[in-house]
N, C-alpha and C positions, 0 to 999 in steps of 0.2 A: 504494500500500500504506500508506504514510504515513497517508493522509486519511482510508484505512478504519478505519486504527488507532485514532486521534482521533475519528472521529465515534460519537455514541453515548456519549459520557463515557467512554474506554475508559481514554486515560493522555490528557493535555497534552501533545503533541508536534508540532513544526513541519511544515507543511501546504504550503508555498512548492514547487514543480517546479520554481522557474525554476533552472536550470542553475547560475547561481553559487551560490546556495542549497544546494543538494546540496552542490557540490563543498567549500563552508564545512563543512558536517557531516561530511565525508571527513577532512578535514585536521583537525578537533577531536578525530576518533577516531584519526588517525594521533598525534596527540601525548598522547592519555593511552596509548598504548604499543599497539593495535591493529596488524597487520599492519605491520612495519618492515620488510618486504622490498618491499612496494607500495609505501611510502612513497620506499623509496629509488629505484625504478623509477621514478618519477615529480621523483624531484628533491626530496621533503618541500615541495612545491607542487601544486597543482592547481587554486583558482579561477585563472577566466580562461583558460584551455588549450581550446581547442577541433579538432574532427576529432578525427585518428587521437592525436595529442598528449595530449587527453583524456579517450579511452578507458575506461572503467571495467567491471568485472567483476562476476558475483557474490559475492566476497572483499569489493570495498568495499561493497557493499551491507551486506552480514550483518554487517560491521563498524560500520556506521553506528548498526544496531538493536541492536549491543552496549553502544555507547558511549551509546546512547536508555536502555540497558535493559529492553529487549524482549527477550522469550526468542525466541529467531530460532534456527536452526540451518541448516546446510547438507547438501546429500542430491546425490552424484555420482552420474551416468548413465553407465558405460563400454561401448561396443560392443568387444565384444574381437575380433572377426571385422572391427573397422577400420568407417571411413567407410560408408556403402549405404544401400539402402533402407529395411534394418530397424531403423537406430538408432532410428527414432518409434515401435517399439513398447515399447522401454525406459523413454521419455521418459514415454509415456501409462500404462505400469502402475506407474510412481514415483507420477506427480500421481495416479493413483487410489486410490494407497495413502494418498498423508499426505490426502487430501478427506475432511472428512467426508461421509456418505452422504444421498445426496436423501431424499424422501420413501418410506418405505417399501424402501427398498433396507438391502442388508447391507453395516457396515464392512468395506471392504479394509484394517484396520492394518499400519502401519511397524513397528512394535511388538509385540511375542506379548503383550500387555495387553488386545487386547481395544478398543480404544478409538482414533478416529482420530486425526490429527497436527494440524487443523486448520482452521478454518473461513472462514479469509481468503484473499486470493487468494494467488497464488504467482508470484514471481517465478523465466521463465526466462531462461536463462544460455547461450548457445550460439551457434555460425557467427560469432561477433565481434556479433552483435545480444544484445538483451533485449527480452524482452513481457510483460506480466501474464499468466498464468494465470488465467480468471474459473470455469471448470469444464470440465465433459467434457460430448461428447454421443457417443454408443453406439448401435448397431446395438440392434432390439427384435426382437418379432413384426412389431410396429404402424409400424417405423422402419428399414427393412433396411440403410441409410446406413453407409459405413462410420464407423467410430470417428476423431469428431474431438475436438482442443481447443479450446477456448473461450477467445479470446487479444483481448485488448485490444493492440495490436502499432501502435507510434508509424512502420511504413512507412505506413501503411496509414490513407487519411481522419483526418488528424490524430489516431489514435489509434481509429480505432473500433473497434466489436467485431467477429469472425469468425470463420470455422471456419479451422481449420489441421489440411490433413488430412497423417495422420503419413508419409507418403513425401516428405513435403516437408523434412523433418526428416531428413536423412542424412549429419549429419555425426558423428564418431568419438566425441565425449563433450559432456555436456551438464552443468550444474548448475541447483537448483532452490535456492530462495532461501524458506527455510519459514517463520511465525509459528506458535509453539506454541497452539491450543485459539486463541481468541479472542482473544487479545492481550492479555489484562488483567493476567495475572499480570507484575511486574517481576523482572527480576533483581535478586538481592542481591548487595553490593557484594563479596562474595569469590568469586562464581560470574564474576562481571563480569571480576574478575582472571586467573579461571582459564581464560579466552577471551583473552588477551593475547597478544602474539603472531603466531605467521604462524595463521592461518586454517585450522582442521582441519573436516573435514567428519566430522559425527556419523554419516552409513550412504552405502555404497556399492552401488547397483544394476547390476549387471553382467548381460548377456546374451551 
């Protein structure tokens, strides 16, 4: 998501995956005042920590594009009916609301605007894993297939691309990790502040 961000002259912002990297951005945004209940879950340390030790969520994410000043928001997934088979259709009608729409298709907005959530991929958040979001692929006339997502997923060929079809997706709540529009716009510094703190999620999708 990083890299998408950056490429294109979007903002100047650090491109590095490699694992200590991240985790250095973690802890910069833990200490301008980002998420202080992660921070302390973790000991106010995290480069270096690997496995179950260095775990990280969608919270640290969305806190990292805080402290970037990326307009990012977060978007919970709850199956209220518990864990099953149906949590992935939650999942799939969340990411198909914040997408902007393909060719000739009609916005699904998060929003009663009128206008989608975004046009970058999306990070999800779920089963103790994380994958990109790259888009959706849907049942047609022409495609009777069921509805899957489009997951860049680091189990999987070093990260390739794949279908992820939603029954695979059954566990009890999920988070999506959003960029607003195209990434360009920055936060201002007293929007930045008013994200301080533990980590709220701007919409809740319930089924």
């Amino acid at each position: 998501l990083l890299q998408c961000l950056a490429s294109g002259g979007r903002q100047q912002l650090p491109t590095s995956t490699e694992p200590a990297a991240l985790q250095a951005l973690i802890e910069r945004a833990w200490e301008e005042g980002f998420d202080p209940e992660g921070r302390a879950e973790f000991g106010g340390r995290l480069v270096g920590k690997r496995g179950k030790r260095g775990w990280i969520g969608a919270p640290e994410m969305a806190c990292v594009l805080w402290h970037l000043r990326v307009d990012a928001l977060l978007v919970e997934v709850d199956n209220e009916q518990g864990a099953g088979r149906d949590s992935g259709n939650g999942v799939f009608e969340a990411v198909r609301a914040c997408l902007a729409p393909g060719r000739g298709q009609q916005p699904q907005p998060l929003s009663p605007h009128g206008d989608s959530v975004t046009s970058l991929p999306i990070i999800l958040q779920g089963d103790g894993h994380s994958r990109t979001v790259l888009g959706l692929s849907s049942s047609s006339a022409t495609s009777p297939r069921r509805p899957e997502l489009v997951l860049s997923d680091p189990r999987h060929a070093a990260g390739g691309v794949r279908g992820e079809a939603l029954r695979k997706l059954d566990g009890k709540s999920y988070q999506l990790v959003v960029v607003r529009g195209d990434g360009q716009r920055r936060l201002s510094e007293a929007e930045a502040r008013s994200r301080r703190g533990e980590p709220q999620a701007a919409a809740l999708w319930r089924q």
